[in-house]
C-alpha positions in Angstrom: 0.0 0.0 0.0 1.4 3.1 -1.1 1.5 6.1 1.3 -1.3 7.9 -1.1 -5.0 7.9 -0.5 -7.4 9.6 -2.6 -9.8 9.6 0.1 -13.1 10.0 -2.5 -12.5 6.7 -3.5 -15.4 4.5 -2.3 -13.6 1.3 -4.0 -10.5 1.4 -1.6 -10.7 -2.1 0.7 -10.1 -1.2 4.3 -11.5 -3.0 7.1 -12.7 -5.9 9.4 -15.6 -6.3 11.8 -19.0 -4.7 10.6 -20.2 -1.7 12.3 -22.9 -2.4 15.3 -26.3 -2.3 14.0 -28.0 0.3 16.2 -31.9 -1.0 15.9 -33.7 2.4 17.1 -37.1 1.5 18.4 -39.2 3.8 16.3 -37.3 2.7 12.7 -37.6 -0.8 13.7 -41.6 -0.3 14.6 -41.8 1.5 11.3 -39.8 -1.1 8.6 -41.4 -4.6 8.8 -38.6 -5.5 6.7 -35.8 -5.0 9.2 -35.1 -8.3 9.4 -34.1 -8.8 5.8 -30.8 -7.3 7.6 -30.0 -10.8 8.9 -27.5 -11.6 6.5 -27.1 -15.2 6.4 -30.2 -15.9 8.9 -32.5 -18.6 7.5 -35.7 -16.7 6.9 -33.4 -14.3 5.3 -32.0 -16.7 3.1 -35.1 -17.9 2.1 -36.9 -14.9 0.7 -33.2 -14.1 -1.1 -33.3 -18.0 -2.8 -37.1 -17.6 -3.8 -36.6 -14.7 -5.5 -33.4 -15.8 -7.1 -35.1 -18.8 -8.3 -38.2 -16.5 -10.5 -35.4 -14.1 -11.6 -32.7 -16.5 -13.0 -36.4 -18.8 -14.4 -37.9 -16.4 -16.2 -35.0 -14.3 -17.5 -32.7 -17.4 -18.4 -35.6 -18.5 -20.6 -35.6 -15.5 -22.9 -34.0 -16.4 -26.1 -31.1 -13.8 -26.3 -29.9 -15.2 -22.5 -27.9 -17.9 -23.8 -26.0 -16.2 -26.2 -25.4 -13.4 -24.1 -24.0 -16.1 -21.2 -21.6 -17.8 -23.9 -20.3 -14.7 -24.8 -19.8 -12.9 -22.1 -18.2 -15.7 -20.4 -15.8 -16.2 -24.0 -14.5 -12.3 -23.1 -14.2 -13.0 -19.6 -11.8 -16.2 -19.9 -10.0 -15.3 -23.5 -6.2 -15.9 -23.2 -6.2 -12.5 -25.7 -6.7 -10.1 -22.9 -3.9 -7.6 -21.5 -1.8 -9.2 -18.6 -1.7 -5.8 -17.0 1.6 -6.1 -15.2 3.0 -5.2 -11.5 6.8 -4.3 -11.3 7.9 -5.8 -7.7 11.5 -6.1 -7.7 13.3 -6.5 -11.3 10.4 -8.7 -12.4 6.5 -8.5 -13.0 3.7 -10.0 -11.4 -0.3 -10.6 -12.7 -3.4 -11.7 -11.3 -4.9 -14.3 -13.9 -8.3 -16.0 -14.0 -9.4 -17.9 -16.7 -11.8 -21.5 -17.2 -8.8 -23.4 -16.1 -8.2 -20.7 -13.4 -11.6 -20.1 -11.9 -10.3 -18.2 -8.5 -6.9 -17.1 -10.3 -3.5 -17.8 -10.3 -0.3 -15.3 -9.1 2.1 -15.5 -11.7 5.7 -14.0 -12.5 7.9 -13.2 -15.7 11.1 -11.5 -16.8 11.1 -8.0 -18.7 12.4 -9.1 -21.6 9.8 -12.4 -21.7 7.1 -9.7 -21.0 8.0 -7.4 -23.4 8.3 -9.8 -26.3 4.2 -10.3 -26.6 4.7 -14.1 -25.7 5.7 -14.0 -22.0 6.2 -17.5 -19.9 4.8 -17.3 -17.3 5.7 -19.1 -13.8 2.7 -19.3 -11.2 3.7 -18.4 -7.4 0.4 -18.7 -5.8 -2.5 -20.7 -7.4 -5.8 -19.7 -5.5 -7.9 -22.4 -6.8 -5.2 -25.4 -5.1 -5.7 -23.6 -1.6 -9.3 -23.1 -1.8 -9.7 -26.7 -2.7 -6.8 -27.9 -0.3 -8.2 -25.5 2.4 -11.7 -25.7 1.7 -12.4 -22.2 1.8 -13.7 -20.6 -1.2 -10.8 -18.0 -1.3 -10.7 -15.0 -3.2 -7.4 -13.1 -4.1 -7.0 -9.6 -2.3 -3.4 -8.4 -3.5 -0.5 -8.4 -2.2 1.7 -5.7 0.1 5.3 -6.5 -0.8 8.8 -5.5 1.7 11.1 -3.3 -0.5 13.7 -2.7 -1.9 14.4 -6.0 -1.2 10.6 -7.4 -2.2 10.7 -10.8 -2.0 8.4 -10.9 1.6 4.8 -10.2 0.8 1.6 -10.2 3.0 -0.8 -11.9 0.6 -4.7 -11.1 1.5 -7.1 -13.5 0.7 -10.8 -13.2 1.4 -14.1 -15.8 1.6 -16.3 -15.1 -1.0 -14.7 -11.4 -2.2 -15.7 -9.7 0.6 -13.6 -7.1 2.2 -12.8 -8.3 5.2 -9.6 -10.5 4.6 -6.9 -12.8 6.1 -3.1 -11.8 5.5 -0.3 -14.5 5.4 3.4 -13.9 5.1 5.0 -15.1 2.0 8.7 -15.7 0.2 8.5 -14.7 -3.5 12.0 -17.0 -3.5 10.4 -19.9 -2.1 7.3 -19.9 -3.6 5.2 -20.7 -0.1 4.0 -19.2 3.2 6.8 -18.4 5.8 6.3 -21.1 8.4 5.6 -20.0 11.5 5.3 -16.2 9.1 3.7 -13.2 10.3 -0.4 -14.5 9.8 -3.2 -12.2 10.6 -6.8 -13.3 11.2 -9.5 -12.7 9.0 -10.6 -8.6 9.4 -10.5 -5.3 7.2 -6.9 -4.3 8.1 -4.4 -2.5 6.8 -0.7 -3.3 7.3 2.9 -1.7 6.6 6.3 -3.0 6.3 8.6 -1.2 8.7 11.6 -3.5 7.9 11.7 -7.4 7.3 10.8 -8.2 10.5 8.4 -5.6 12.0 5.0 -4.8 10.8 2.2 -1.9 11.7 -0.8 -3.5 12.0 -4.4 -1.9 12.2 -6.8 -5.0 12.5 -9.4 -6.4 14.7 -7.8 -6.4 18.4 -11.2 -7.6 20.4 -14.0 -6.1 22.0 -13.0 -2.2 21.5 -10.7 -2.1 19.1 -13.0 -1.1 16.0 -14.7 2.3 15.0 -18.9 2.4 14.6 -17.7 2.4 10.7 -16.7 -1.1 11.4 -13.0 -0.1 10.7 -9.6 -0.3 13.2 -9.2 2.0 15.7 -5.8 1.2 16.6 -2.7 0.4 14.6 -0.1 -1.6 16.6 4.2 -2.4 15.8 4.5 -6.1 15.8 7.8 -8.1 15.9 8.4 -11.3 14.2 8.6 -14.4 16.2 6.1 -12.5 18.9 1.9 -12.8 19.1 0.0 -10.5 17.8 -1.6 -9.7 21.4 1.6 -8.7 23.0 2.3 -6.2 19.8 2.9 -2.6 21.0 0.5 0.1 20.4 1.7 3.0 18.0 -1.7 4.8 17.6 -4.8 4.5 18.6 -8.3 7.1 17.3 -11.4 7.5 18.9 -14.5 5.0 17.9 -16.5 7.7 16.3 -13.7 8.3 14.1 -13.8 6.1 10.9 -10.9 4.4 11.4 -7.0 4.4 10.9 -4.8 3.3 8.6 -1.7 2.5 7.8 0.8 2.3 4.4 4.3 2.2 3.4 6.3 2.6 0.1 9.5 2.6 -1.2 10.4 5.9 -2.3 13.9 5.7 -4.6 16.5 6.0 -2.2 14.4 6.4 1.1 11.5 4.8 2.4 8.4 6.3 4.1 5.9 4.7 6.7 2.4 6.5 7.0 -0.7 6.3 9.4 -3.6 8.0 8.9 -6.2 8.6 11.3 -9.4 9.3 8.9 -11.6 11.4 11.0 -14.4 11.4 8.4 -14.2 10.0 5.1 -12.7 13.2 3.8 -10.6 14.7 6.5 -7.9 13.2 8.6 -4.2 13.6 9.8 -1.3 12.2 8.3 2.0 11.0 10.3 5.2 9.6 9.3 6.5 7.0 11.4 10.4 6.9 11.7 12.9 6.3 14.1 10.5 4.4 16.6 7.8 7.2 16.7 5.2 9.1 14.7 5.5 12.6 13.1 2.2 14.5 12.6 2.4 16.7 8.6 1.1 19.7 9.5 -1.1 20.1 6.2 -4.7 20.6 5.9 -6.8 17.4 7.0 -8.6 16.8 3.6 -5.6 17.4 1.5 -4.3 13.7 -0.2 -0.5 13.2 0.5 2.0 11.7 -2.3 5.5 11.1 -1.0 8.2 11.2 -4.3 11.8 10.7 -2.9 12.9 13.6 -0.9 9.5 15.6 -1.8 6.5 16.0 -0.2 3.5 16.4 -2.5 0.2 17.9 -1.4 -3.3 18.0 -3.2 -5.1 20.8 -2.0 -8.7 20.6 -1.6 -9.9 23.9 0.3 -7.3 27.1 -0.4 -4.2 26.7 2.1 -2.5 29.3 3.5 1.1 28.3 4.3 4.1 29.9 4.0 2.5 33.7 2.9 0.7 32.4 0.5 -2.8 30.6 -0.6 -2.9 27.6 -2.8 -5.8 27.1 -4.4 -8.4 24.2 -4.8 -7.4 21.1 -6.7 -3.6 22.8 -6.5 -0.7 20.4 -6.2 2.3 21.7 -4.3 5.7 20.4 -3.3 8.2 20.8 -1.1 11.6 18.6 0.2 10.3 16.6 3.2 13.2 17.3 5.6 12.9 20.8 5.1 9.1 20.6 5.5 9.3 18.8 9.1 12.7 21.4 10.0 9.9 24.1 9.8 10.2 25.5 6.2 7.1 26.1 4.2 8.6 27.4 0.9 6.4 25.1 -1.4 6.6 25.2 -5.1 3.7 24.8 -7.5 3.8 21.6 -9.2 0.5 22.0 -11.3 -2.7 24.6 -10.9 -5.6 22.8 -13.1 -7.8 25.2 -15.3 -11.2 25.5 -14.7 -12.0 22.2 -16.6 -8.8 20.0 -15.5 -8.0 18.2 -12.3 -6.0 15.4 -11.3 -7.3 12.1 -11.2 -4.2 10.0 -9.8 -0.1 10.3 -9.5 2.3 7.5 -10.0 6.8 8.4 -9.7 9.5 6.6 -11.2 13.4 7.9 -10.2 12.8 10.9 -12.0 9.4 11.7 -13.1 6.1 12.3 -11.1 3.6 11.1 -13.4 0.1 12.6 -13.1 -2.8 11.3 -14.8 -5.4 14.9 -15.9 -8.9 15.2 -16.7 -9.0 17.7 -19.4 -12.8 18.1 -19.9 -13.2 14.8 -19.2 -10.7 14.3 -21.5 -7.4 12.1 -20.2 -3.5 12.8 -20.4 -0.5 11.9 -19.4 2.1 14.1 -17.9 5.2 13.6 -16.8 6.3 16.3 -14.7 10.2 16.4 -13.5 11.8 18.4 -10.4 14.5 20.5 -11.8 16.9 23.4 -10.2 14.1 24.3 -7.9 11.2 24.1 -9.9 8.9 21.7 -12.1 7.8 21.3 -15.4 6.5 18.5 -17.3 6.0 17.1 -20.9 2.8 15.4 -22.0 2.7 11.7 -23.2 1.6 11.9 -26.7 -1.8 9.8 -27.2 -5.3 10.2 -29.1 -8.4 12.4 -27.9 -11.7 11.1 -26.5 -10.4 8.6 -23.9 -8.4 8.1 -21.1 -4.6 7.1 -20.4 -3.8 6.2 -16.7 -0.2 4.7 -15.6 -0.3 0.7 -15.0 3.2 0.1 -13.3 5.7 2.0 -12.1 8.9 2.0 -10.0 10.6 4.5 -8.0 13.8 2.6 -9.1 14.0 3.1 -12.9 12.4 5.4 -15.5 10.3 2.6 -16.7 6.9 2.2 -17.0 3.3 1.0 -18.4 0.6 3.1 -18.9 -2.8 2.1 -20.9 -4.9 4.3 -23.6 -8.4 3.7 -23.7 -11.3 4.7 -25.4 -15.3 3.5 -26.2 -14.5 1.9 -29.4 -10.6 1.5 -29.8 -9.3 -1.4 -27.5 -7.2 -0.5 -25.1 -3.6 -0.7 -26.2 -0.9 -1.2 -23.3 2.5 0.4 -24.1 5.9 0.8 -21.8 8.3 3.5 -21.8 12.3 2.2 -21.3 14.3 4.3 -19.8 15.4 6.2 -22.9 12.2 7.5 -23.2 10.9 5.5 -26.0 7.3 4.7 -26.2 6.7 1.3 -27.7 3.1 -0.4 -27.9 3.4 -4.2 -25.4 0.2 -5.2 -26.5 -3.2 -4.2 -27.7 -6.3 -5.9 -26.7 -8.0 -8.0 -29.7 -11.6 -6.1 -30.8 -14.0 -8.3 -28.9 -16.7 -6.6 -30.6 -18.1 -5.2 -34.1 -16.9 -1.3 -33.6 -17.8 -0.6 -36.9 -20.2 2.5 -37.7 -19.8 3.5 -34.1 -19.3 7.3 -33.7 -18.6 9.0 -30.1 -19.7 12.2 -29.2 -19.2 14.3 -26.2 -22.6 16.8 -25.9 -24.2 18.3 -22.6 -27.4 19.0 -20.8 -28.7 22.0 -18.5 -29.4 21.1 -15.2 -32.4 22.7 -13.4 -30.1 25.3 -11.6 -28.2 26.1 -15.1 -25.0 23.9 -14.7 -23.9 22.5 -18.0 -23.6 18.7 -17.5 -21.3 17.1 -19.9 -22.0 13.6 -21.3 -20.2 11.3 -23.8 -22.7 9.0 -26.1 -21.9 5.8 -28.4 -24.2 4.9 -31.2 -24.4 4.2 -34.7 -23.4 7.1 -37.6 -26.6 8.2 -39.2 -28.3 7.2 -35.8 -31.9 8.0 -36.6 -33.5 10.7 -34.1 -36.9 8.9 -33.6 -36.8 8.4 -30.5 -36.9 4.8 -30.6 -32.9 3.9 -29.9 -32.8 1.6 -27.2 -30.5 3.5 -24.9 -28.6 2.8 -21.5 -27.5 5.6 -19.5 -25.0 5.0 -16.7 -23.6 7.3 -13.8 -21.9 7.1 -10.5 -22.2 10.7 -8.7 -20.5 10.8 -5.6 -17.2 10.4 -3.6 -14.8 12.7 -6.4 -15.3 9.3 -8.3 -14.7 10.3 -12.7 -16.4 8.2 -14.7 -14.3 8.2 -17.7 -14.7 6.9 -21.3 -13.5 3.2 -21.6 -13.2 0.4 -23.6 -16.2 -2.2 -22.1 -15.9 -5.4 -24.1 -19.3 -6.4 -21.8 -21.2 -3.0 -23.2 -20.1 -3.3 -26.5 -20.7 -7.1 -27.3 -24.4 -7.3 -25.3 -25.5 -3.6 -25.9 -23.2 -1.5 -28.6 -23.0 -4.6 -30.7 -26.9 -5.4 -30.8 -28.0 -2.0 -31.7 -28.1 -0.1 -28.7 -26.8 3.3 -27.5 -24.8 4.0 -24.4 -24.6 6.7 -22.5 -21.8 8.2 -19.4 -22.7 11.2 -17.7 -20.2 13.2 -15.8 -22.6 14.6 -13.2 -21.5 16.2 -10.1 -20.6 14.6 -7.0 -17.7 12.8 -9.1 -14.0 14.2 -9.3 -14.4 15.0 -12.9 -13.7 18.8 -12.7 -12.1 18.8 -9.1 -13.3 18.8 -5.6 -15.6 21.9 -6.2 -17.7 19.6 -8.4 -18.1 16.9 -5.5 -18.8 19.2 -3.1 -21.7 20.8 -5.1 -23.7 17.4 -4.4 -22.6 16.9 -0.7 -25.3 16.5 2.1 -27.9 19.1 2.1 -27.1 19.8 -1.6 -27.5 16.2 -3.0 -30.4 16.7 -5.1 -28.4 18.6 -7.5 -26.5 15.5 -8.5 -29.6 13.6 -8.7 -31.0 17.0 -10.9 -28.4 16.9 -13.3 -28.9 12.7 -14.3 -32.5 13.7 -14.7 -31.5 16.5 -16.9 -29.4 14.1 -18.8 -32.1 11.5 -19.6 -34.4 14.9 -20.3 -31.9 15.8 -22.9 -31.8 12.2 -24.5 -35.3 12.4 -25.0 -35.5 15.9 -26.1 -33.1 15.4 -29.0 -35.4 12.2 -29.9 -32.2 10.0 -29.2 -34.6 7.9 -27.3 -37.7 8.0 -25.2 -38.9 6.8 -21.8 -39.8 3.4 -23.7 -36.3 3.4 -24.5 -34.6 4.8 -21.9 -32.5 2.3 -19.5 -30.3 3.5 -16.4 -28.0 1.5 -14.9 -25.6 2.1 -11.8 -24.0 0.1 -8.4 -22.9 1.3 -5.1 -23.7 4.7 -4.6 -24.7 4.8 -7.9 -26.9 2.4 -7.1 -28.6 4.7 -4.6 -28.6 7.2 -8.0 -30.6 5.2 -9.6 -33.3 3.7 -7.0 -33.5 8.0 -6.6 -34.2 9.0 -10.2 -36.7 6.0 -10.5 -39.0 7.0 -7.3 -38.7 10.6 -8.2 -38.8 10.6 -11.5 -40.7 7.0 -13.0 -42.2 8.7 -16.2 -38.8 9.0 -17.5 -37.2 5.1 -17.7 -38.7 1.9 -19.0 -35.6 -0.4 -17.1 -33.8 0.9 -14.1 -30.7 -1.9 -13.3 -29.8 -1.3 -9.7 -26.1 -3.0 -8.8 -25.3 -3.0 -4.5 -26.7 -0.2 -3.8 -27.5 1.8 -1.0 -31.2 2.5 -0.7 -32.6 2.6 2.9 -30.8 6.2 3.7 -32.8 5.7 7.4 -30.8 3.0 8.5 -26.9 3.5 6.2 -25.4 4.7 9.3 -26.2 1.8 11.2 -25.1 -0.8 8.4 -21.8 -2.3 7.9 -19.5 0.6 6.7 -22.1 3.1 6.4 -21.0 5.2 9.0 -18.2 5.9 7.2 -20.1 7.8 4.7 -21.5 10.2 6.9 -19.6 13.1 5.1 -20.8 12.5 2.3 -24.6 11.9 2.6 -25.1 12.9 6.2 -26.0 11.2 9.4 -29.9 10.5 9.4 -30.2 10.2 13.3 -29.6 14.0 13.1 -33.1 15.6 12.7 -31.9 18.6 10.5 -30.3 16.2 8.4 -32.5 13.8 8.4 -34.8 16.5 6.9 -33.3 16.5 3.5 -32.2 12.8 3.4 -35.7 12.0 4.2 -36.6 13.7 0.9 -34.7 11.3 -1.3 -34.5 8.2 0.0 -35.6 5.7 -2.4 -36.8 3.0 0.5 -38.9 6.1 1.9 -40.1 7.5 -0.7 -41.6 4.8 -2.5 -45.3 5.0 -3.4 -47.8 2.6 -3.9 -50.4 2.8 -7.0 -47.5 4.8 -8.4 -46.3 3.4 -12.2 -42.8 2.6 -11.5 -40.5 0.7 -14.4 -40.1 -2.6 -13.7 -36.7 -2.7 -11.9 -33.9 -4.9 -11.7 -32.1 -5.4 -8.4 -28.6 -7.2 -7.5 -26.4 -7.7 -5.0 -24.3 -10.3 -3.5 -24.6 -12.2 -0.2 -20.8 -11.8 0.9 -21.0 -7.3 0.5 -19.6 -6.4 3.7 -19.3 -3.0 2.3 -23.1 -2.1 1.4 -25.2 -4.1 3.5 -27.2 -6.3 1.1 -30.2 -5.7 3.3 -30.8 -2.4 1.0 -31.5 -3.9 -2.3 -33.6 -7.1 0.1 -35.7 -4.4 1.5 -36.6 -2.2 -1.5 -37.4 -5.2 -3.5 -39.6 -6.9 -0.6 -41.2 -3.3 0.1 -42.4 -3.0 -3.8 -43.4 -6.5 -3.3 -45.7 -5.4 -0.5 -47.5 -2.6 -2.9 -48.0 -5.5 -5.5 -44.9 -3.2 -7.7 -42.9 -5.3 -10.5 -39.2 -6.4 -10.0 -36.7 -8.7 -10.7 -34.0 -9.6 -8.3 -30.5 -11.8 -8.1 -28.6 -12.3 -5.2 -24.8 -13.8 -5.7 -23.8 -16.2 -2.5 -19.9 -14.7 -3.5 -18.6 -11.4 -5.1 -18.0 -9.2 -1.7 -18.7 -5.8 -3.4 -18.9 -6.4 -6.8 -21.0 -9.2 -9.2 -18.8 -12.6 -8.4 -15.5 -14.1 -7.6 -15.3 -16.5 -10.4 -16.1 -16.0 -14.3 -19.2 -18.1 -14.0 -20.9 -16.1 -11.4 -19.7 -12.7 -13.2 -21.5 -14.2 -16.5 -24.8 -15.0 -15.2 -25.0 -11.9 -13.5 -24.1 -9.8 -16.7 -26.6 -11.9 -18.6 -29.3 -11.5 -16.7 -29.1 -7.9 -16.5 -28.6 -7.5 -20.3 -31.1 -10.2 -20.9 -33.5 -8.1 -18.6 -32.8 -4.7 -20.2 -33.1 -6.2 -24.1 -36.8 -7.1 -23.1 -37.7 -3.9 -21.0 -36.1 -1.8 -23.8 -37.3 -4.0 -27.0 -35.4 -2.3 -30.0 -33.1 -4.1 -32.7 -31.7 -7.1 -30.5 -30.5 -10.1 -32.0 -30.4 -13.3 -30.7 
């Protein structure tokens, strides 16, 4: 884990036990669904395989299923897809799955094997042998690897995907666990290497030791050859904080330790840890922290005023880190993004800090170099309408992958040697008919006047009768950019069969900075959900489609953005597909690591704030003798990041009012739609079988 958090990003995997669920008297007298929250209970499990059983019988029968299965699951297991590499030490590592590999297979090659297009590969961990040998369905997790040496790795596997994990100790030269290793018990943790034979360690210590977000509250130096109980304590937060972490990296020539106590979701302190204690950065507690060999790099959220001056938001500044913690605060401007930029991630190698920009949505790469005091970078020449992001990079060499994506080109996966040179490694086979599709990047008002950019796929000489089956996806929240991609899935089951795709950039995401989440935090939420309507508005205005052709799609807390827009706004969508989300906004708080989120959404138990969740929340707000679209909910039984209680209850509530729905619960996936390809395929062919009969059009079979 490197010492970098972008804290927006929902996605990152932190934690152990779940949160306490806090049953209030009046919200359990008022939800006769509360039980549903019972993950695993029996009567639980019951209602989930009933429904499971009509949804997978009725849609599995529809002619176009099949194919869509066979297909999908072809693209999912094809030998012809990008081995995106990981450099850890002077080789690189991948994460495989395939039919012969259903759980995946850790596997190593040389540079020069790599780079030729035919690498051999050698496996160092196969998941499917311990599952089997261990009979535990195992999913992989990653790996946190001791440098420069990197040979000692604390591999994190997980039952069933979730997020909680178990972390073993492991030789890259041997092949197997360290006997007798360092071995952590299943939790969300977070760990750091400190040298070969200490760890930090923030993890499940008993009774007291986690926040109410379900997440450590104390991070602990542990020696080898010593139990974990007797460890010492380096930190420890308060509960109603949402938890601490810890990372480490390997910087070039030095190496830096980090624990961060995340007060909220978005603001925390950062402390280095060296010579046996910590050191607290005295920087601004929602600024992200990027450590480059002697520099200290700081993304600045809200305007800083340091050193007699004010950086500005969505700034990145810099300054040598020993002369930072001596007292100095002469920083230097790295990059100040224009009013449609902002900087979506940072990778180094030895000499370059390479930052991955948003341009209008639009990506590119720059690499940005620290010279006689000051910085200045070069971009990394690449096509328009897509997005380039850095794969692999090492602090030890000028080397390095990065990707180019776009909605119709395959992504193409190139490395850069240490001369400079660009060549192409390998681009991804088309895995579907791209031919006549046209991209466009258009926007719509939203209802306060914001200009809401989208990008749409569809056919040249797309007819505007309103009758283009169309599928309109968005996220929304947590400075998460939804940028364009290439989506073999889309593009074989929807592009492919005629239909017309849609990504909105609305606010709450990172696309344009932090100012353009924090227009949709809290009390201000319903612009975000404003400008999707706006969007769909817009579709149908321009006659690309209609609400008998208009599909939405979205998971997580896009999820919750799409069980809003159909309660509020029914008359617009025929097919709403609703993927783990959140939806019962009365009772988040109180559910796994919804507590955690707080900052974002707000806490419901607050009456003031309650006020203006209460006016959007889709298990709330739901109607009866109201026409909703017939709605499609999943979620899997092993999320022990969204509750899957919220999809359970919305789907059992409609039920109640005699309202439509289809729903699918996966046994495995954690927070996603399956461990294995199998369960990843039935779940994408449902949905696309689903949304090919709500939205009719010009499928094939």
């Amino acid at each position: 884990m490197k010492p970098y958090i972008k804290l927006g990003y929902l996605a990152v995997l932190l934690s152990s036990a779940t949160a306490p669920v806090v049953l209030a008297a009046q919200q359990t007298a008022a939800d006769p669904f509360i039980w549903l929250e019972d993950v695993d209970g029996q009567r639980s499990m019951d209602w989930v395989n009933a429904h499971n059983a009509s949804t997978v019988a009725e849609l599995s029968a529809l002619p176009i299923y099949q194919s869509i299965y066979d297909r999908t699951k072809a693209i999912l297991d094809s030998k012809d897809r990008i081995a995106y590499p990981r450099i850890v030490g002077d080789m690189l590592y991948n994460f495989w799955q395939d039919a012969d590999h259903k759980r995946g297979i850790w596997r190593r090659t040389s540079w020069s094997d790599y780079t030729s297009g035919n690498p051999k590969w050698v496996t160092v961990l196969d998941v499917d042998a311990l599952a089997k040998a261990e009979n535990v369905t195992w999913s992989w997790g990653g790996a946190d690897c001791f440098d420069p040496e990197e040979y000692l790795c604390m591999v994190s596997l997980s039952r069933g995907g979730s997020d909680a994990n178990e972390a073993r100790e492991f030789d890259l030269r041997t092949g197997q666990f360290v006997k007798d290793g360092f071995r952590l018990p299943e939790a969300k943790m977070s760990t750091a290497w400190v040298d070969a034979n200490t760890l930090l360690v923030g993890t499940d210590y008993g009774p007291g030791s986690m926040t109410t977000s379900g997440y450590a509250r104390i991070v602990k130096l542990w020696k080898r050859g010593t139990p974990l109980l007797s460890a010492t304590t380096v930190y420890e937060t308060p509960a109603e904080h949402m938890g601490v972490f810890t990372g480490a990296s390997d910087a070039g020539d030095r190496r830096y330790v980090v624990v961060y106590d995340n007060e909220t979701f978005y603001k925390g302190t950062k402390s280095l840890y060296r010579n046996g204690r910590l050191v607290k950065l005295d920087i601004p507690g929602d600024a992200d922290l990027h450590l480059v060999r002697d520099q200290m790099l700081v993304y600045v959220r809200d305007p800083w005023e340091v050193g007699g001056k004010t950086w500005g938001t969505g700034s990145l500044v810099a300054i040598p880190v020993e002369d930072f913690l001596a007292g100095k605060r002469d920083l230097k401007l790295v990059m100040q993004p224009g009013p449609r930029e902002t900087i979506n991630s940072m990778e180094a190698t030895h000499d370059y800090l390479l930052i991955d920009v948003l341009n209008n949505v639009r990506g590119e790469l720059r690499k940005y170099r620290h010279q006689n005091g000051a910085w200045s970078f070069e971009k990394v020449p690449a096509p328009d309408l897509g997005h380039l992001g850095v794969v692999a990079s090492s602090p030890r060499s000028n080397r390095f992958f990065f990707f180019y994506t776009n909605f119709i080109q395959p992504t193409t996966l190139y490395v850069v040697n240490e001369a400079e040179k660009i060549s192409e490694v390998k681009r991804l086979p088309a895995q579907f008919d791209a031919k006549g599709l046209t991209v466009e990047q258009m926007e719509a008002t939203s209802k306060d006047g914001t200009k809401i950019p989208y990008f749409i796929v569809h056919r040249e000489g797309m007819k505007r009768d309103g009758n283009n089956p169309t599928l309109l996806y968005a996220y929304g929240g947590f400075e998460v950019s939804s940028t364009p991609g290439y989506s073999a899935n889309v593009g074989a089951n929807w592009l492919e069969r005629g239909g017309t795709y849609v990504l909105a950039n609305i606010r709450g995401g990172g696309e344009f900075g932090p100012a353009w989440h924090r227009a949709g935090l809290k009390e201000n939420r319903q612009r975000i959900y404003d400008d999707f309507a706006a969007v769909a508005e817009e579709l149908i205005r321009q006659r690309i489609t209609s609400p008998e052709h208009l599909g939405i799609e979205g998971g997580s807390n896009g999820g919750l953005l799409m069980g809003v827009a159909f309660t509020e706004r029914p008359e617009l969508y025929k097919a709403v597909v609703i993927q783990s989300p959140l939806l019962d906004m009365q009772r988040y708080s109180h559910l796994l690591a919804g507590a955690s989120w707080m900052a974002e959404y707000g806490d419901p138990d607050k009456p003031d704030e309650w006020a203006y969740i209460s006016k959007y929340s889709p298990y709330q707000n739901l109607r009866p003798n109201t026409k909703y679209p017939k709605v499609m909910f999943t979620t899997t039984t092993r999320d022990d990041r969204v509750h899957p209680a919220h999809a359970r209850k919305m789907a059992a509530r409609m039920e109640s009012m005699g309202l439509p729905f289809y729903y699918f619960e996966n046994t495995e996936g954690g927070h996603g739609a399956g461990v294995t390809n199998e369960q990843r395929a039935k779940s994408l062919a449902l949905t696309y079988a689903y949304l090919w009969r709500q939205l009719g059009g010009r499928a094939s079979n």
